[in-house]
C-alpha positions as CSV (number, residue, x, y, z in Angstrom):
1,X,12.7,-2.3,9.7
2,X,9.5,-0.4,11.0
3,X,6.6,-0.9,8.4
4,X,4.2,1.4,7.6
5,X,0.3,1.5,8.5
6,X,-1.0,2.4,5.1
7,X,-4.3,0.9,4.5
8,X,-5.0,-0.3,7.5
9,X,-7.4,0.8,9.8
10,X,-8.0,-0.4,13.7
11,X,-11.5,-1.9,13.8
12,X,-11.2,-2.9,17.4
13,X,-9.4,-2.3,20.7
14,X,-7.1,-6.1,22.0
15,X,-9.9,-6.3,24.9
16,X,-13.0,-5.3,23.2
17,X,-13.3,-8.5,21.2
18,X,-15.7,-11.2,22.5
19,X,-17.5,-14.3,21.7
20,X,-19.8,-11.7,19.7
21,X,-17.2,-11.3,17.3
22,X,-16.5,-14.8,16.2
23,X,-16.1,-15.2,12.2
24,X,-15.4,-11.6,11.6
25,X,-12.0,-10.2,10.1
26,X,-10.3,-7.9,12.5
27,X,-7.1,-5.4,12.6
28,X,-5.7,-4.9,16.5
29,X,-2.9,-3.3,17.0
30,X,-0.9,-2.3,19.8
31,X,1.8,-3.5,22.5
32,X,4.0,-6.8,22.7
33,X,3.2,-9.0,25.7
34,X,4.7,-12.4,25.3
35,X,5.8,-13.9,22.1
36,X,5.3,-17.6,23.0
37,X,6.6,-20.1,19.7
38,X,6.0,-23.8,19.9
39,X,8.0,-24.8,16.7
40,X,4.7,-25.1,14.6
41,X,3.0,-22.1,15.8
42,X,3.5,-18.9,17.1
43,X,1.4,-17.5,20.1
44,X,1.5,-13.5,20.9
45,X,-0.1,-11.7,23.2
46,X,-1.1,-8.4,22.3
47,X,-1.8,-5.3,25.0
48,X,-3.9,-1.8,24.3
49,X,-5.2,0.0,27.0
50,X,-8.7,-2.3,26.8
51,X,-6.6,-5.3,27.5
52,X,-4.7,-8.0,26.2
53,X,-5.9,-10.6,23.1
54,X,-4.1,-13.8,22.2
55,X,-3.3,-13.9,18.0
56,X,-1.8,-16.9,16.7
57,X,0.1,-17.5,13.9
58,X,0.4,-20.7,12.1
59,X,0.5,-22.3,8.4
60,X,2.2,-19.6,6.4
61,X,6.0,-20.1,6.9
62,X,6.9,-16.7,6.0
63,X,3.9,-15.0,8.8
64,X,5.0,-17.5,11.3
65,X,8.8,-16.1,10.9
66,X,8.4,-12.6,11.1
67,X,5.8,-13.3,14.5
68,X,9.2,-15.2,15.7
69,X,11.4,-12.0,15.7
70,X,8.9,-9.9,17.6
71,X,10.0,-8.8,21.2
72,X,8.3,-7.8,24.1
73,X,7.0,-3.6,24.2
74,X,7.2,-3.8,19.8
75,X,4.5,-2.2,18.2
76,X,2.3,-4.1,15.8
77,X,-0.4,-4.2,14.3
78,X,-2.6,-7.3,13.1
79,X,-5.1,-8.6,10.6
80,X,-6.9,-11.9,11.1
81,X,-10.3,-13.7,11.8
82,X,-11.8,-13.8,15.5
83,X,-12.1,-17.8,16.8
84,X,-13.0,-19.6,19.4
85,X,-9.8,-20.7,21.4
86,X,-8.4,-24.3,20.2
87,X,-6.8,-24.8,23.5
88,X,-8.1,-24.1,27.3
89,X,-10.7,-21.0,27.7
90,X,-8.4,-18.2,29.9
91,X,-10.7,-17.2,32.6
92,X,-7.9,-14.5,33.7
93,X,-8.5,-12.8,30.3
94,X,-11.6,-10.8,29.5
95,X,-10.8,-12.4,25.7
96,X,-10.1,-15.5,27.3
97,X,-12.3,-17.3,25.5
98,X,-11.3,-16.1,21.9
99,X,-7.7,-15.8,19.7
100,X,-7.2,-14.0,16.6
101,X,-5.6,-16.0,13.8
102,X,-3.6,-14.1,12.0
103,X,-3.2,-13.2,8.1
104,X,-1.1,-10.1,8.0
105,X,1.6,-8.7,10.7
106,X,3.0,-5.5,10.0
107,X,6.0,-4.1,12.5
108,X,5.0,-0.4,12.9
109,X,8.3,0.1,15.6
110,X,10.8,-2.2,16.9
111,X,12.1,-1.8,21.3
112,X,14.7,-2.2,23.3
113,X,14.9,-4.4,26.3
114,X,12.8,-2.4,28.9
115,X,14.6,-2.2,32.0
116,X,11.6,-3.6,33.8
117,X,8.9,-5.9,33.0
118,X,5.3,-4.0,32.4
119,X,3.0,-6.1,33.9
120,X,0.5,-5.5,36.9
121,X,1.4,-5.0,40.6
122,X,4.9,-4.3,39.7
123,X,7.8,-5.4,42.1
124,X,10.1,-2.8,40.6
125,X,11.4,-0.1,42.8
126,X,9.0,3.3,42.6
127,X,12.5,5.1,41.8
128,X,12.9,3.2,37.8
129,X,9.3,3.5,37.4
130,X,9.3,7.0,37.6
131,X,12.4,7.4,35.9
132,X,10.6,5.3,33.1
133,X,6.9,6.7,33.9
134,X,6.0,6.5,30.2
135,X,7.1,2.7,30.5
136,X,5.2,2.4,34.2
137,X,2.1,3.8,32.8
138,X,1.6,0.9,30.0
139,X,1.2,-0.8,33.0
140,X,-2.5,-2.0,32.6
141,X,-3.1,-1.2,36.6
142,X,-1.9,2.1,36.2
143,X,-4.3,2.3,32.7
144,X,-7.1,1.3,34.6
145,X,-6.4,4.2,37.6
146,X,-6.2,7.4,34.7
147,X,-9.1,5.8,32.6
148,X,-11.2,5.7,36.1
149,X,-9.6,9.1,36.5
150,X,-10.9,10.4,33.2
151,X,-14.0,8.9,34.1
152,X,-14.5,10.6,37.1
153,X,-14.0,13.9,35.8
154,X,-16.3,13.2,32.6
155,X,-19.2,12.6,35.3
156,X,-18.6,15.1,37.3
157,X,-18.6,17.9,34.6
158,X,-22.1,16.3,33.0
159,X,-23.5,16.1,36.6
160,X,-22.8,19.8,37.5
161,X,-23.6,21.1,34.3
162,X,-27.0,19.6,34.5
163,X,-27.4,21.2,37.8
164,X,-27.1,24.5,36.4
165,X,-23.2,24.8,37.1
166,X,-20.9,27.4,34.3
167,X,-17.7,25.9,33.9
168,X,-15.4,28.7,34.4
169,X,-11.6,28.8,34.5
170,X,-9.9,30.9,36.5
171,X,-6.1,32.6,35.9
172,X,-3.2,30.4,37.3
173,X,-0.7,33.5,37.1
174,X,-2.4,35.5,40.3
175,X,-1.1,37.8,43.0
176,X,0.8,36.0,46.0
177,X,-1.2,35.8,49.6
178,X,0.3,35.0,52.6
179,X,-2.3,32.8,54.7
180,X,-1.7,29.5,54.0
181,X,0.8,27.2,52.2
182,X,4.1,28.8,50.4
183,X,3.6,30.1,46.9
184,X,5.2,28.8,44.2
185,X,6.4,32.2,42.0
186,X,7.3,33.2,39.0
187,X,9.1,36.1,38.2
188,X,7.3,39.1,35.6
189,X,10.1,39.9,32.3
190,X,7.9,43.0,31.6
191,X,7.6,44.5,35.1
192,X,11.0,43.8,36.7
193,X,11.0,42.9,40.6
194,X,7.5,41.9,40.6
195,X,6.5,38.4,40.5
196,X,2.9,36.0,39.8
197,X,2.2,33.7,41.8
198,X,0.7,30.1,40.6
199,X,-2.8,29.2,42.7
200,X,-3.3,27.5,45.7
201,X,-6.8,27.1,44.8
202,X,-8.8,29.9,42.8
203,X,-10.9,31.1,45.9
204,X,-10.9,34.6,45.7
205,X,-11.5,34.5,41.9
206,X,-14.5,32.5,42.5
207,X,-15.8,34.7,45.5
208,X,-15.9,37.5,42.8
209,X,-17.8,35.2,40.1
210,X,-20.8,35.0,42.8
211,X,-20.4,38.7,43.3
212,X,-20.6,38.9,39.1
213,X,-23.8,37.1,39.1
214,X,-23.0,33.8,37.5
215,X,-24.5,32.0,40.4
216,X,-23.2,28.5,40.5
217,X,-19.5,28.2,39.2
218,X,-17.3,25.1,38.8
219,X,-13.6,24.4,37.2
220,X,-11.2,21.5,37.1
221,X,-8.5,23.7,38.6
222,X,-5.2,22.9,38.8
223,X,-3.7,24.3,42.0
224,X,-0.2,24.6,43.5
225,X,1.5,24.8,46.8
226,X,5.3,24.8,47.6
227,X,5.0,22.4,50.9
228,X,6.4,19.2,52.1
229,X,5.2,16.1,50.2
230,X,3.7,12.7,51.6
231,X,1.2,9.9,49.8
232,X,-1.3,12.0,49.8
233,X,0.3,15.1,48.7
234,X,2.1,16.7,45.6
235,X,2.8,20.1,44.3
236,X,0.8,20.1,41.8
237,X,-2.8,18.7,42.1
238,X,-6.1,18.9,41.0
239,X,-9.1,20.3,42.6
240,X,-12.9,19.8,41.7
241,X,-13.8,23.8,42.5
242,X,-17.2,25.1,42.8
243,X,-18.8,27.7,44.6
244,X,-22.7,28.6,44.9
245,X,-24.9,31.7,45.3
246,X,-27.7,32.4,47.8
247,X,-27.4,28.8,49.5
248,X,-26.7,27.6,53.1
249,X,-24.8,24.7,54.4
250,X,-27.6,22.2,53.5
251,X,-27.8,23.6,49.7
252,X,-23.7,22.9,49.2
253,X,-24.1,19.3,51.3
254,X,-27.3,17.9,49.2
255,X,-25.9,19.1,45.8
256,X,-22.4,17.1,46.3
257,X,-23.8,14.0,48.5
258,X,-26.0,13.7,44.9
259,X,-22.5,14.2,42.9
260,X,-21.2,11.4,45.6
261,X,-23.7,9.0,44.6
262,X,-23.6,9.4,40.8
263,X,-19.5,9.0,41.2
264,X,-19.5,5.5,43.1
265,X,-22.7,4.0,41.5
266,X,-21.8,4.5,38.2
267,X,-17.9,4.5,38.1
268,X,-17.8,1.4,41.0
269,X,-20.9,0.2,41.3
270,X,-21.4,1.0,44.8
271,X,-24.3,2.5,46.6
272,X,-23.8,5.6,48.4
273,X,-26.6,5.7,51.4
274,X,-27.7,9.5,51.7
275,X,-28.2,11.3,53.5
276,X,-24.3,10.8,54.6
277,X,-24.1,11.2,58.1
278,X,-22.8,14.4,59.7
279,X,-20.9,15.2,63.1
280,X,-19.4,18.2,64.4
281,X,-15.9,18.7,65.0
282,X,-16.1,18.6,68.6
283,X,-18.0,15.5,68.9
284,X,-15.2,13.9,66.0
285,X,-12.2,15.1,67.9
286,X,-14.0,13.4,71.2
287,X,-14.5,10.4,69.8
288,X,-12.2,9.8,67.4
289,X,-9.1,12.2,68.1
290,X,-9.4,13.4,64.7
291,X,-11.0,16.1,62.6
292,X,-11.0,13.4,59.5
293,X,-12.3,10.4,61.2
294,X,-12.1,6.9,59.7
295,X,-15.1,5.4,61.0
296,X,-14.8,1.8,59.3
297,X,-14.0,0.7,63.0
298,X,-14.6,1.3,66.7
299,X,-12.2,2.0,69.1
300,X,-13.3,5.2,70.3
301,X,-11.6,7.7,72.9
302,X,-13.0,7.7,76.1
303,X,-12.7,10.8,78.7
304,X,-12.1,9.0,81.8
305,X,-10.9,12.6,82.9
306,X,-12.9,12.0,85.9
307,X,-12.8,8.9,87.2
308,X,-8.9,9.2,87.6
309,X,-8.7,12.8,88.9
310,X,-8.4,11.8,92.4
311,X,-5.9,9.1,91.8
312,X,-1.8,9.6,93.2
313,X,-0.7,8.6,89.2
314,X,1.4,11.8,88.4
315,X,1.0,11.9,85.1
316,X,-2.6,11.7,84.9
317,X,-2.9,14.5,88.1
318,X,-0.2,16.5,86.4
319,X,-2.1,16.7,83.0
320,X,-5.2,17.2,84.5
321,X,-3.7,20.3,86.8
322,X,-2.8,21.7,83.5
323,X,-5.9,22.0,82.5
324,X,-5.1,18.6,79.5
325,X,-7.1,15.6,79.9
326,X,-7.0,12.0,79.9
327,X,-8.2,9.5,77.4
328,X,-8.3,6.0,76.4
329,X,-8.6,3.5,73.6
330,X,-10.1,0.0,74.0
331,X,-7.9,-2.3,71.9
332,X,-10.4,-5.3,72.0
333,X,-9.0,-8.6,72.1
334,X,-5.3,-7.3,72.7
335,X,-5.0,-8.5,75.9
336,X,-2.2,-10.5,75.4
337,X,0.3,-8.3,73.1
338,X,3.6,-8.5,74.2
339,X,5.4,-6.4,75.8
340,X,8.2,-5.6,73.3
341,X,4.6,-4.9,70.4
342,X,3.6,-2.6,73.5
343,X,6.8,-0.9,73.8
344,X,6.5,-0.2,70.0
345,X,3.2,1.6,70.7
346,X,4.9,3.7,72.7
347,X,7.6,4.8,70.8
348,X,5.1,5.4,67.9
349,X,3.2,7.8,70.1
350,X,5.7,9.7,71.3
351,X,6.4,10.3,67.4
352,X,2.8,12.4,68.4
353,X,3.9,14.4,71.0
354,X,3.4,11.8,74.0
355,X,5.7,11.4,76.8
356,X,4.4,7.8,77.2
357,X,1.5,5.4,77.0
358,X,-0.5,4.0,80.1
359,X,-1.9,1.0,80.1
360,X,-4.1,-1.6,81.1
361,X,-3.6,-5.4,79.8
362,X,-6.4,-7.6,81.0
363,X,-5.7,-11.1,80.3
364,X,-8.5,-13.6,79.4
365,X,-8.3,-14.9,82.9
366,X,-9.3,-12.1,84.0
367,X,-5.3,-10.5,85.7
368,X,-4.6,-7.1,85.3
369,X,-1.3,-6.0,84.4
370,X,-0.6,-2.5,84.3
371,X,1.9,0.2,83.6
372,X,0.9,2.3,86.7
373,X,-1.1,-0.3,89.1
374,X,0.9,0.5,92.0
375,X,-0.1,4.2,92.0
376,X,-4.2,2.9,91.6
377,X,-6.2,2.2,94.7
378,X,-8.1,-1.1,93.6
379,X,-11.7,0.3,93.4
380,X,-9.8,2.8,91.5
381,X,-8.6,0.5,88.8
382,X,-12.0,-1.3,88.9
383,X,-13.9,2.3,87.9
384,X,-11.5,2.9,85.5
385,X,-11.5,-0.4,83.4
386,X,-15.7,-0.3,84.1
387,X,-15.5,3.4,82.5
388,X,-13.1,1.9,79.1
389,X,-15.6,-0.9,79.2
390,X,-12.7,-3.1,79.5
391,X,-13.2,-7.0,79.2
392,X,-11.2,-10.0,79.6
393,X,-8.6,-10.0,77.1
394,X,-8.9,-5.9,76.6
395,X,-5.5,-4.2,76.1
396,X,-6.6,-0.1,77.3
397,X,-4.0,2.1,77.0
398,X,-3.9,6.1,77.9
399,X,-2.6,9.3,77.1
400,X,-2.9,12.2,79.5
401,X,-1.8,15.9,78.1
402,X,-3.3,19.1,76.8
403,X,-6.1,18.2,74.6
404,X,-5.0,18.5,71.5
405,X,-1.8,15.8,72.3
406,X,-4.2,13.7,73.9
407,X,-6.8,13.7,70.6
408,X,-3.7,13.4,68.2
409,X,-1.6,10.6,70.3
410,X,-4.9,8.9,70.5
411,X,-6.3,9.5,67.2
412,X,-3.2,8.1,65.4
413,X,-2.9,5.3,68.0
414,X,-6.2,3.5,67.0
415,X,-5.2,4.1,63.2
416,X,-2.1,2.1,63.7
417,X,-3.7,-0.3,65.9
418,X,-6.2,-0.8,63.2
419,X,-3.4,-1.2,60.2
420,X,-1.8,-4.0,62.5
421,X,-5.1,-6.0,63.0
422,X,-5.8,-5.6,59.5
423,X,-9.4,-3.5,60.4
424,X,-9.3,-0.9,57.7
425,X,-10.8,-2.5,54.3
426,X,-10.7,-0.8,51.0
427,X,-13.9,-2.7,49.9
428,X,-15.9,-0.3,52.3
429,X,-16.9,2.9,51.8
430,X,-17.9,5.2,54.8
431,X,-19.0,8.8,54.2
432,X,-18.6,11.8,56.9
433,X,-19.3,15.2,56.5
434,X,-17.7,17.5,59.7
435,X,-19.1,20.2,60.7
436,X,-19.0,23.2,63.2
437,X,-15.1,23.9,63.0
438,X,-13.7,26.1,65.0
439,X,-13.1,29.5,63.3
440,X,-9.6,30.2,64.5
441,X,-6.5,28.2,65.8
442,X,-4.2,29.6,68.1
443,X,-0.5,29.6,66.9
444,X,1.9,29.2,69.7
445,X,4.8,29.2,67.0
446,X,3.5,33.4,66.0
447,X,1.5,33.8,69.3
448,X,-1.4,34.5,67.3
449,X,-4.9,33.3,65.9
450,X,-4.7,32.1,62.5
451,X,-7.3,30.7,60.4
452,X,-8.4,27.3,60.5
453,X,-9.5,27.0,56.7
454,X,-8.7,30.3,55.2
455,X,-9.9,33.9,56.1
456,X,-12.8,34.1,54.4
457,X,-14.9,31.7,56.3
458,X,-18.2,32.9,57.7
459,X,-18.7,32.6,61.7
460,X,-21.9,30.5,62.8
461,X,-24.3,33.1,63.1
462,X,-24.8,32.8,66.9
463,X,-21.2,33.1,68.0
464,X,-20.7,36.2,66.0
465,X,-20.9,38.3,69.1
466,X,-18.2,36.1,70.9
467,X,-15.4,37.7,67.8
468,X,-15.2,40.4,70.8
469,X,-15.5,38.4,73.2
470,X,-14.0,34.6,73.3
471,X,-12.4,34.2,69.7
472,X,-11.3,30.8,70.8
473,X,-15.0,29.6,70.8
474,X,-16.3,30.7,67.7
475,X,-17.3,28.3,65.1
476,X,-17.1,28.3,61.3
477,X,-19.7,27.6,58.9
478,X,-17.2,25.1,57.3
479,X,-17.3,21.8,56.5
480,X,-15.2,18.8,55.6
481,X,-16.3,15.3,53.7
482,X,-14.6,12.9,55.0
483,X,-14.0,9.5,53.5
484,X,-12.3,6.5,55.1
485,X,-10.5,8.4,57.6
486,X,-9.0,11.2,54.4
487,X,-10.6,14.1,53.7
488,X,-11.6,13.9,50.4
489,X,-12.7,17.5,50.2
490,X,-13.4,20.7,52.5
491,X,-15.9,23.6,52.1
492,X,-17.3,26.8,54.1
493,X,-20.1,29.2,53.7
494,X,-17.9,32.6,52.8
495,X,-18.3,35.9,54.5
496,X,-20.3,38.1,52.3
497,X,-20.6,41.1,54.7
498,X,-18.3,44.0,54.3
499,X,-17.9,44.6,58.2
500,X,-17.6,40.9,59.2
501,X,-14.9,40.6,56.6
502,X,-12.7,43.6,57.8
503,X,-12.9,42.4,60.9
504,X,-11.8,38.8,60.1
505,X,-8.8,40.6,58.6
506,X,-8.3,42.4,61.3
507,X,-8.6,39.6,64.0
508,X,-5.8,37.6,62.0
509,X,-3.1,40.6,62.3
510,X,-3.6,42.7,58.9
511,X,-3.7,46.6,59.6
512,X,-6.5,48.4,56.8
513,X,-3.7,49.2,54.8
514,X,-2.3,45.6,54.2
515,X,-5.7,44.1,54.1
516,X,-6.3,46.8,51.3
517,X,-2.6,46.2,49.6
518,X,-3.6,41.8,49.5
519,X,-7.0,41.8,49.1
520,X,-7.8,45.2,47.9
521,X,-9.8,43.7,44.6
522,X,-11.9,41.6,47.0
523,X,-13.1,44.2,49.3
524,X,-13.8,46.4,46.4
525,X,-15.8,44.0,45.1
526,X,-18.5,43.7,48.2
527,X,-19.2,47.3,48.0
528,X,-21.4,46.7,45.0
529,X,-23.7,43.8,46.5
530,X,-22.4,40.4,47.2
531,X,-24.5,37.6,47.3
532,X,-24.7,35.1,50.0
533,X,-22.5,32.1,48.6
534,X,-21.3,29.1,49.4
535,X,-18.3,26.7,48.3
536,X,-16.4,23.5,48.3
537,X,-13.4,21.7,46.6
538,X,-12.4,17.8,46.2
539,X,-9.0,16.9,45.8
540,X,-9.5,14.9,42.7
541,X,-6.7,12.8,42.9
542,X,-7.5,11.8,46.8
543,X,-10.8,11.1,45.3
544,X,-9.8,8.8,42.6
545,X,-6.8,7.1,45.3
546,X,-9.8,5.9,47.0
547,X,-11.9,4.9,44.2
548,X,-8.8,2.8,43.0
549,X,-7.8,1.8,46.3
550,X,-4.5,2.6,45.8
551,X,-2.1,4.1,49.0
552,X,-0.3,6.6,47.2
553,X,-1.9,9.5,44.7
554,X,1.5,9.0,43.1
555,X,-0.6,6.0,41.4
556,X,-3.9,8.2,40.2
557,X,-1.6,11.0,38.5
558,X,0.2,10.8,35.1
559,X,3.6,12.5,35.6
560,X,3.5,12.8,39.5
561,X,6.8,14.0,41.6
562,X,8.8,12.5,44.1
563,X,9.3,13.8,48.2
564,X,11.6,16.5,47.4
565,X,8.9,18.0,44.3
566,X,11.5,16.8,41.5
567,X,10.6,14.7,38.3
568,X,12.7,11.8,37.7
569,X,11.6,11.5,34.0
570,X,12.1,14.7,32.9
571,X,14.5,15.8,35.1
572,X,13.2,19.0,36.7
573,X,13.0,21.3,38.6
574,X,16.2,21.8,36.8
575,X,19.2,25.2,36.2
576,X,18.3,27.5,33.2
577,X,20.3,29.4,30.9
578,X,22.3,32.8,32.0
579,X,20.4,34.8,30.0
580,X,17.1,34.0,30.7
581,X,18.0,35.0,34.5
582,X,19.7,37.9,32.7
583,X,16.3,38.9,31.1
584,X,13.8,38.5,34.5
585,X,16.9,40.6,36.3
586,X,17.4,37.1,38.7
587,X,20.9,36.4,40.2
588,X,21.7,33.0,42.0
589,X,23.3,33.5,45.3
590,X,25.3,30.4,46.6
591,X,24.3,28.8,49.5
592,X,26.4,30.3,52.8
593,X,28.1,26.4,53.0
594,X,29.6,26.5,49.1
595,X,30.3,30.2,49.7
């Protein structure tokens, strides 16, 4: 039978009690652990969010009976004295060295058997968890992640605000774009056939703040975007938003490599060096194959373009007659791999694009096997293993292509090289910020340029003229920071000039008309003086993954979804009721197949 709480009153969290607290008269109350009896006394350990605390329970026959009944996940709460422990100090425990004899035990709710244990590092299948998520999140691992979470976002709204930031929200029922992700929509009762759209991010609605005057703007946003899932992806996420008026690149960069530093010092402990270094995208895809290099570890591509473009290998003259490349990565040490772990490279980068890997095992006495020897004259071989800085017991292996397979066979390769030889550690923090993207990507799927971050991003100044000429060339005044090979966050100095904007538009397929129809309210807006502003935007939960070194932002996020965007808990996205489709003037066509 649940008791009641009357007159009593927590006095401390299970893990905020200490030696400190020895002789004083407590009430705790919180979670079942482990209900341990020994015949003549009666050990419990007791959970909260600050951590577990052992009471015991001895003496009083009629105390010591009612402890006996309790069950793992019932909820009690406790009055007793703080005392030093009679048996061995815990040193696992935080309270390790104390135990809380009890005097009164009130049941305030009785449980079930849960159908998994809640304890740290679980074994259980991510499927029950989530089924179970408000079991999974006693789960003091998962506690810790949302508290460092919460902690996080505390910071980072004193730090802005003390930097002259207004935090500002912004509408999450909006007007649908195109560019980009898919929309998620929802459809308008009051003006049949039209629909809202929930934010991708609130970009345009900050752009106008600037043009408002209220100069430095942040939010907490919530954002939304219909697209396929992976670990570091969900429908539903959470950006850290901000945008800045009459700044450059080097005003956004110093004001967030400060935010940076406050973040990991106080929240981990953990200096952040500044400046934090800075590459461009060029030289990142060049060395590292990737625009969101983890630079914990070497093996860097090499361009041995030339030293093979005389050579009879087919593949590497066929790529280079196609105007590709060829690239390599030094696997130090890897030598000796055997053939069957090579072959597995292989088939993991043509999962990339790659018709195959070349390569190049050096063995520590000094043999060279290779994929394509025979086609190799043997100074040929010797410049190329001299250019990869190849040493006995070096496995090199190549990819030859257009660029971009080259950089993303390559760039992949070396992460996966690196997971196997255990490289990447989650102790280690390195910063990046990229710079210097290119403005536009070419779309071979629409045979058309499309925007690399989004179509308000302003040209370097320099390679404006080449919009006429060379659109291929011209680089944005973007930027990405980078951390441990994720991008933790991506930013870009916006167009603020009327002309430059129209013709963005225009370079990216939108007659006047449409440009006017989707961003009418925008272009309206720079005819009465814009500012020159500048923004960014951290994905907080990739952020906090980090932080918590966790793999998966699944672990970071309260209620996250699955792969296919669904919620195991609560069961949605899930059908509605006739009439509510009846009301929004919605009608449910079958799928051709049940049809």
């Amino acid at each position: 039978m649940a008791e009641s709480m009357q007159g009593l009153k927590r006095t401390h969290r299970c893990g905020e009690l200490s030696m400190k607290n020895v002789g004083e008269t407590v009430t705790v109350m919180g979670w079942v652990q482990k209900n341990r009896n020994k015949g003549g006394i009666v050990f419990v350990d007791l959970r909260d969010r600050a951590g577990l605390l052992q009471i015991v329970f001895e003496d009083e026959e009629e105390l010591m009976a009612k402890a006996a009944k309790l069950r793992s996940e019932f909820v009690v709460a406790v009055v007793g004295t703080v005392v030093a422990r009679s048996g061995a100090v815990n040193k696992n425990m935080a309270t390790g060295e104390i135990e809380v004899r009890a005097s009164e035990l009130r049941i305030l709710s009785e449980s079930e058997t849960p159908p998994f244990p809640i304890e740290e590092n679980s074994k259980t299948k991510e499927e029950l968890r989530l089924k179970y998520r408000f079991l999974d999140l006693r789960r003091p691992d998962l506690q810790r992640n949302l508290m460092m979470r919460s902690r996080v976002a505390t910071l980072t709204r004193a730090f802005l605000a003390e930097e002259g930031f207004l935090e500002i929200e912004t509408p999450t029922m909006i007007k649908s774009t195109p560019e980009g992700a898919r929309d998620y929509l929802i459809p308008s009762r009051v003006n049949p056939g039209t629909f809202y759209a929930l934010p991708q991010s609130p970009q345009l609605l900050k752009q106008l703040l600037m043009c408002s005057g209220y100069d430095r703007y942040f939010q907490l946003a919530r954002c939304y975007r219909d697209e396929d899932l992976r670990a570091d992806r969900q429908p539903e996420f959470t950006q850290i938003d901000m945008e800045l008026s009459f700044v450059d690149v080097d005003d956004v960069i110093d004001v967030n490599e400060r935010l940076l530093a406050k973040l990991f010092k106080e929240v981990l402990d953990v200096e952040v060096s500044l400046p934090i270094p800075r590459m461009t995208w060029q030289e990142a895809m060049d060395r590292f194959g990737s625009d969101k290099p983890d630079t914990r570890f070497g093996m860097e591509l090499k361009d041995v373009t030339d030293v093979v473009k005389d050579c009879e290998f087919v593949v590497f003259k066929g790529a280079i007659e196609n105007g590709g490349s060829v690239r390599g990565i030094n696997a130090g040490g890897q030598g000796s791999m055997p053939r069957k772990k090579i072959d597995k490279l292989v088939d993991f980068a043509k999962d990339f694009g790659a018709k195959g890997l070349a390569y190049i095992a050096i063995h520590e006495d000094g043999t060279v096997k290779s994929s394509f020897g025979k086609f190799m004259k043997e100074e040929e071989m010797t410049a190329l293993i001299e250019a990869m800085d190849g040493q006995n017991g070096d496995l090199l292996l190549f990819a030859a292509d257009k660029n971009k397979v080259v950089w993303d066979v390559l760039g992949n390769l070396r992460l996966e090289i690196a997971r196997q030889l255990e490289l990447l550690d989650k102790n280690e923090y390195k910063f990046l910020w990229v710079t210097e993207f290119p403005l536009m990507e070419w779309s071979d799927e629409q045979g058309r340029y499309l925007a690399m971050h989004h179509p308000f991003t302003m040209p370097m100044d320099e390679d404006i003229p080449m919009l006429d000429t060379d659109l291929g060339k011209v680089r944005a005044k973007a930027y990405d920071i980078v951390l441990n090979g994720t991008e933790i966050g991506g930013g870009s100095v916006r167009i603020f000039n009327n002309e430059i904007q129209s013709k963005m538009l225009e370079l990216l397929g939108f007659t006047p008309e449409q440009a006017e129809e989707q961003f009418g309210f925008l272009l309206r807006a720079f005819r009465y003086g814009v500012p020159p502003h500048a923004g960014l935007a951290y994905g907080l939960d990739r952020l906090v993954m980090l932080m918590a070194k966790q793999d998966s932002i699944r672990d970071v996020i309260a209620f996250p979804k699955i792969k296919d965007a669904s919620d195991l808990m609560t069961e949605a996205p899930a059908a509605v009721d006739t009439k509510q489709l009846e009301e929004l003037g919605i009608e449910i066509s079958k799928p051709a197949e049940e049809e």
